[in-house]
Legacy VTK file of the C-alpha trace (Angstrom):
# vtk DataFile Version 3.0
C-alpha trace
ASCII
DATASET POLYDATA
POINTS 320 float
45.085 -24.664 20.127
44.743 -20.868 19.616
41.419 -19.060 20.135
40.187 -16.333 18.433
39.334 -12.912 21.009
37.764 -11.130 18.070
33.719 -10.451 18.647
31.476 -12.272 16.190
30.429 -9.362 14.919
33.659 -8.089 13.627
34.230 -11.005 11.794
30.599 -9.666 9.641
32.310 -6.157 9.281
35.491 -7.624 8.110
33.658 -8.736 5.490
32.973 -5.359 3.802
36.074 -3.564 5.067
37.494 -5.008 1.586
35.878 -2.686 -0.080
37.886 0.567 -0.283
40.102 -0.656 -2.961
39.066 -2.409 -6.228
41.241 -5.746 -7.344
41.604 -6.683 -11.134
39.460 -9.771 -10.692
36.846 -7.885 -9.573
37.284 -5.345 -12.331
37.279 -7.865 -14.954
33.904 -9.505 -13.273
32.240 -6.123 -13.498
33.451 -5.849 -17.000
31.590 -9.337 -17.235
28.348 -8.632 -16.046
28.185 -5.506 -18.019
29.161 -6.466 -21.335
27.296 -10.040 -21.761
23.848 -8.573 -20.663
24.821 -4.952 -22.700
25.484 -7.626 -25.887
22.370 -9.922 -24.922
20.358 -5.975 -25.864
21.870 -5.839 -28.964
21.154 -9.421 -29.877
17.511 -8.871 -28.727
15.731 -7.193 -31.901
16.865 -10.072 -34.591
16.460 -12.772 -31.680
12.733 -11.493 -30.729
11.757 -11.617 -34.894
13.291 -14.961 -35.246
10.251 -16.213 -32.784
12.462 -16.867 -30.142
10.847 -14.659 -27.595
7.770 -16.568 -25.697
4.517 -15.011 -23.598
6.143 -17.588 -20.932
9.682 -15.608 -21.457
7.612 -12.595 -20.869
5.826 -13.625 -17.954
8.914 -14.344 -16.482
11.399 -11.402 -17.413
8.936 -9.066 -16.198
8.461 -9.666 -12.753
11.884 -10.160 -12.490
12.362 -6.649 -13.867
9.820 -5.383 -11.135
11.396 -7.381 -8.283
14.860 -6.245 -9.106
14.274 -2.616 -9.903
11.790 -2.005 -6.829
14.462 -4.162 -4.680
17.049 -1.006 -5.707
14.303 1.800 -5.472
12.535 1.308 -2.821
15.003 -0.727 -1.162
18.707 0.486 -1.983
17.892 4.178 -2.640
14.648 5.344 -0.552
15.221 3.376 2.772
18.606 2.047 3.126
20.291 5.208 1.423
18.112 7.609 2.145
16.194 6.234 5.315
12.502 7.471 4.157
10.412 5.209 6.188
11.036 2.444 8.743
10.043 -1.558 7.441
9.788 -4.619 9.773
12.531 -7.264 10.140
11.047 -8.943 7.303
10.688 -6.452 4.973
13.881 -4.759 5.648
15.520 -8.306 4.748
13.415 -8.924 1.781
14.351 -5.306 0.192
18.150 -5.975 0.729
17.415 -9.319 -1.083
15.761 -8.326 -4.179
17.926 -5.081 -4.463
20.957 -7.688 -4.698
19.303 -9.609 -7.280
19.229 -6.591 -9.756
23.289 -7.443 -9.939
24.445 -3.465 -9.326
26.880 -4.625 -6.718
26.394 -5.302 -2.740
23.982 -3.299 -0.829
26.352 -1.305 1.538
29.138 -0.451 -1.394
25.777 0.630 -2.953
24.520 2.574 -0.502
28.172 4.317 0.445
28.610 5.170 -3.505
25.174 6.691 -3.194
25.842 8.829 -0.494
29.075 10.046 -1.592
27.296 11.157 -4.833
24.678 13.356 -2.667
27.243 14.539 -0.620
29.553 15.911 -3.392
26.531 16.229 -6.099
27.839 17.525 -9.762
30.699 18.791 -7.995
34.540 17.300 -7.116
33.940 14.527 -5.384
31.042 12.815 -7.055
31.554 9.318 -8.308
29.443 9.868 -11.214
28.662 13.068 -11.910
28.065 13.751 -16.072
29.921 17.367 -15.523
33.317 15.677 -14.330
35.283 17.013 -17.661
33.213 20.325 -18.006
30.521 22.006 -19.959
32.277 21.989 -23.974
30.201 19.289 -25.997
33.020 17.170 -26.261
33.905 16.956 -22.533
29.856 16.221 -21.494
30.623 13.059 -23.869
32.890 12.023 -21.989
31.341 12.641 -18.675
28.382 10.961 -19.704
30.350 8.050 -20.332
31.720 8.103 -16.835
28.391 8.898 -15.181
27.172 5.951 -16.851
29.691 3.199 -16.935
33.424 4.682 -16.166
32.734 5.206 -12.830
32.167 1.427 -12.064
35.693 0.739 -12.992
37.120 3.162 -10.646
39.981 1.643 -8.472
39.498 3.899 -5.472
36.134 2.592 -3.785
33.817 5.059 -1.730
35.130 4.556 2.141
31.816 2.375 3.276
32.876 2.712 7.003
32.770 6.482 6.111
29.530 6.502 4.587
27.473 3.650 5.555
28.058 2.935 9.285
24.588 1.868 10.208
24.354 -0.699 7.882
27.816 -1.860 8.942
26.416 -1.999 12.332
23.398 -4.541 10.885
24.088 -8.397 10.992
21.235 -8.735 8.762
22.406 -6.213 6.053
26.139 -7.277 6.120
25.915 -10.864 5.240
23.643 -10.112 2.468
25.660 -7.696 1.038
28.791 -10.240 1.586
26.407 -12.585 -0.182
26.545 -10.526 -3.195
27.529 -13.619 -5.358
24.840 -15.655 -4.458
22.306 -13.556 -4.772
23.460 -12.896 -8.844
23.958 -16.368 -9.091
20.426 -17.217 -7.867
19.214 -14.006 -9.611
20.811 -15.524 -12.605
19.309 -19.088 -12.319
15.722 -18.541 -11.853
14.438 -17.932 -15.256
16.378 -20.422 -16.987
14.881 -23.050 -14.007
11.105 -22.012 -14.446
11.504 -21.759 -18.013
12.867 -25.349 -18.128
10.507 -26.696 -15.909
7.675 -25.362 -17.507
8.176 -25.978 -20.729
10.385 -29.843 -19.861
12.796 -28.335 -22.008
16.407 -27.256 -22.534
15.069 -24.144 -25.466
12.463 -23.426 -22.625
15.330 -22.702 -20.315
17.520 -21.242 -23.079
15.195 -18.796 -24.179
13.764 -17.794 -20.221
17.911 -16.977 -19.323
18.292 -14.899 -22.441
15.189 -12.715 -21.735
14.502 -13.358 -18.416
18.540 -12.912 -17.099
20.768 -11.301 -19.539
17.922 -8.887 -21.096
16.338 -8.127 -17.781
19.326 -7.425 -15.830
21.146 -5.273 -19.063
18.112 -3.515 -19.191
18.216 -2.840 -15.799
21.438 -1.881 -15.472
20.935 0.671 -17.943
17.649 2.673 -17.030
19.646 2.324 -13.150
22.461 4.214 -14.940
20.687 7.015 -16.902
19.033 8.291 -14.035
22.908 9.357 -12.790
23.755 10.558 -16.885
20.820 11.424 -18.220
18.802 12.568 -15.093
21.684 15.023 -14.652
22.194 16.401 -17.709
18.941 17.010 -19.264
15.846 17.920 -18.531
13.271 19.717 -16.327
14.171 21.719 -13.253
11.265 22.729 -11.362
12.249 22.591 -7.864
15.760 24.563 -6.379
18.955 22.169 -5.834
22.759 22.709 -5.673
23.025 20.377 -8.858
22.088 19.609 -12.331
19.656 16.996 -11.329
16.495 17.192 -13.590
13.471 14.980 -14.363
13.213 13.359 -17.527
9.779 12.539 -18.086
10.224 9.076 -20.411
12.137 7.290 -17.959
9.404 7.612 -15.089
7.712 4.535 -15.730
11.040 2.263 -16.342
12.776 3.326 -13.686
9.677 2.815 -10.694
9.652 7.156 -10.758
13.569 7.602 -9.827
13.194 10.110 -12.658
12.014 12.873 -11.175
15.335 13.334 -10.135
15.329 16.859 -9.530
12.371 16.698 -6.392
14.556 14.119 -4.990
17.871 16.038 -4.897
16.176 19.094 -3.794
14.052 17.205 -1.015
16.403 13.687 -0.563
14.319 12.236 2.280
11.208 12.779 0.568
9.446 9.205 0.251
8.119 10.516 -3.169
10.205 11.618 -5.928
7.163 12.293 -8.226
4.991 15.213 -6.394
3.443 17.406 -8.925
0.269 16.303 -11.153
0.896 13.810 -13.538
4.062 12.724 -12.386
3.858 9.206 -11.898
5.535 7.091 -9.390
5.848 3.323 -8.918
8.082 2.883 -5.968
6.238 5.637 -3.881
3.274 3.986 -4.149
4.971 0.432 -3.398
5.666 2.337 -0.227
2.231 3.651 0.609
0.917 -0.486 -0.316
3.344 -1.310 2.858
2.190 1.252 5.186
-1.308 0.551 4.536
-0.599 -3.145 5.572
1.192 -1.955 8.520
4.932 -3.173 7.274
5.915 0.292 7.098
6.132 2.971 9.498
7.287 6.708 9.802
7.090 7.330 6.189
8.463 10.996 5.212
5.453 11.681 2.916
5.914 15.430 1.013
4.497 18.129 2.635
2.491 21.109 0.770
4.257 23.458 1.831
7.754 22.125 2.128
8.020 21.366 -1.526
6.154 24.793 -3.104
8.790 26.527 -0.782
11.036 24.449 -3.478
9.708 25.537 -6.482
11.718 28.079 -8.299
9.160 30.214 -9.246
7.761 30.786 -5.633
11.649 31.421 -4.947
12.058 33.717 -7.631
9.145 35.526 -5.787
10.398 35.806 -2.358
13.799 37.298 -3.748
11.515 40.132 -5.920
LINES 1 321
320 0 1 2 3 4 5 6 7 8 9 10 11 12 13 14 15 16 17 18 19 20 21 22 23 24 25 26 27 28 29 30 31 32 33 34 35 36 37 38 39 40 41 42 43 44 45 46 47 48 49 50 51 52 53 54 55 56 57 58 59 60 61 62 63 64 65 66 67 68 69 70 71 72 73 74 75 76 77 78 79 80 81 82 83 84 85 86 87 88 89 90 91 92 93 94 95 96 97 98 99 100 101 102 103 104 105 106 107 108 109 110 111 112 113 114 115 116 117 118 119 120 121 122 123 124 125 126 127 128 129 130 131 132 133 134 135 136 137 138 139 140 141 142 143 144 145 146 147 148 149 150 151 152 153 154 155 156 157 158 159 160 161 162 163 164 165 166 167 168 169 170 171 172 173 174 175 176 177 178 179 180 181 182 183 184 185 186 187 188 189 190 191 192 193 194 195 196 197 198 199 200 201 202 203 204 205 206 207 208 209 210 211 212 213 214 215 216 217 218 219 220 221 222 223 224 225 226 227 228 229 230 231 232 233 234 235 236 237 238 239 240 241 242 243 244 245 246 247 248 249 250 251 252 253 254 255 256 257 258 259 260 261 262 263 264 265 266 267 268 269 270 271 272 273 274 275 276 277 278 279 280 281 282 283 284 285 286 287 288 289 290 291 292 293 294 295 296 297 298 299 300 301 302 303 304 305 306 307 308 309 310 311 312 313 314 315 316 317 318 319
């Protein structure tokens, strides 16, 4: 009988290597996942005023929201992507976890997408950049399309042994991400399993996966995808990039402060996208909560006079 001389831990990069190149089937799953939850939205006005929206579907879609959204902020984007602090085992693992349950794909095609997008920002190259069609009103229509949806459907994947190598190198972080399924699945199923339970009843569990699944993970989905449309088309630019990145004060609070997009793109390492007074930030402060309990370590905090040497306006004065 015939042995295999392949290390165990090729067999767990073998797993992603699939990942260059998208199939039809998993095309038509995206396609899936974005249009039930995107028609669940539409649905949810007429459902909500026909009573069927509960304080226990509430208490339930909520904290999924949170668990979800931090899992890609703090998780996907600020460490994994962007490596702005340094979490235990245990935390590490948990982040990778609930960033998979907020259904935007597996951590390390994630991640590589991500830093393709920072690489190549609003220029060729970007997956998603708004400007791909040029400036006319007609052509930012379309881009904004693409930055917000079109791009998922792309058949050419971001090269993830190009742009994610460390986390191909973690056992940890590749079988979660190959574990993409189950995590939507379970992701998927909890609602609609407390609801049940709490109430003892199939409407209990009917009503907990409508709000507490499909609404929470379409809603998701699209505050996740403004901040690459909207975040880079409109807005406030305060701080000097190479890009169009902005911040776009509305979404702050929705999106766990990835909306003060422009800080981030001009400082990407920065463990706070939301620096200047008033701006408020969520997932930074998430952060600071896990450093203070000693979870955390090495945290790339802003400093003073790091980010006013951003500002355009103290720019402007140094080239006078």
């Amino acid at each position: 009988m015939a042995t295999s001389t392949r290390h165990p831990d090729e067999d767990l990069q073998l797993a992603t290597r699939g990942g260059d190149e998208q199939s039809k089937l998993e095309q038509f799953a995206l396609a899936l996942f974005i249009l039930v939850p995107f028609i669940a939205l539409i649905a949810a006005v007429p459902i909500a005023w026909g009573g069927w929206l509960t304080w226990l579907d509430v208490a339930i879609a909520v904290p999924m929201y949170w668990i979800g959204l931090l899992g890609v902020t703090v998780g996907f984007h600020r460490y994994f992507t962007h490596k702005s602090f340094k979490p235990n085992r245990g935390v590490k693992i948990a982040l990778a976890v609930a960033g998979s349950m907020a259904v935007q794909g597996p951590l390390i095609r994630w991640v590589a997408d991500h830093r393709k997008h920072h690489k190549f920002s609003d220029r060729d190259g970007d997956p998603h950049s708004p400007w791909k069609y040029g400036s006319s009103v007609r052509a930012l229509g379309k881009g904004m399309f693409h930055a917000h949806i079109g791009w998922l459907f792309d058949e050419e994947q971001t090269p993830q042994r190009k742009y994610a190598p460390d986390l191909m190198k973690d056992k940890d972080l590749v079988r979660i991400s190959k574990d993409f399924w189950f995590w939507t699945l379970l992701s998927l199923a909890i609602p609609p399993i407390i609801g049940g339970l709490v109430t003892m009843s199939w409407t209990g569990a009917l009503t907990a996966f409508f709000w507490g699944s499909l609404i929470r993970v379409g809603l998701l989905h699209h505050v996740t995808w403004s901040i690459n449309s909207i975040c880079h088309t409109i807005g406030e630019r305060p701080f000097v990039s190479r890009d169009k990145s902005a911040n776009v004060w509305w979404l702050a609070i929705p999106s766990g402060g990835e909306s003060w997009h422009n800080l981030h793109h001009a400082d990407p390492t920065c463990a706070r996208h939301g620096v200047q007074k008033g701006q408020v930030d969520v997932s930074a402060r998430v952060i600071w909560m896990l450093e203070k309990a000693g979870w955390v370590s090495d945290v790339r905090w802003p400093v003073k006079e790091r980010i006013e040497g951003k500002l355009v306006k103290n720019q402007a004065k140094v080239a006078a």
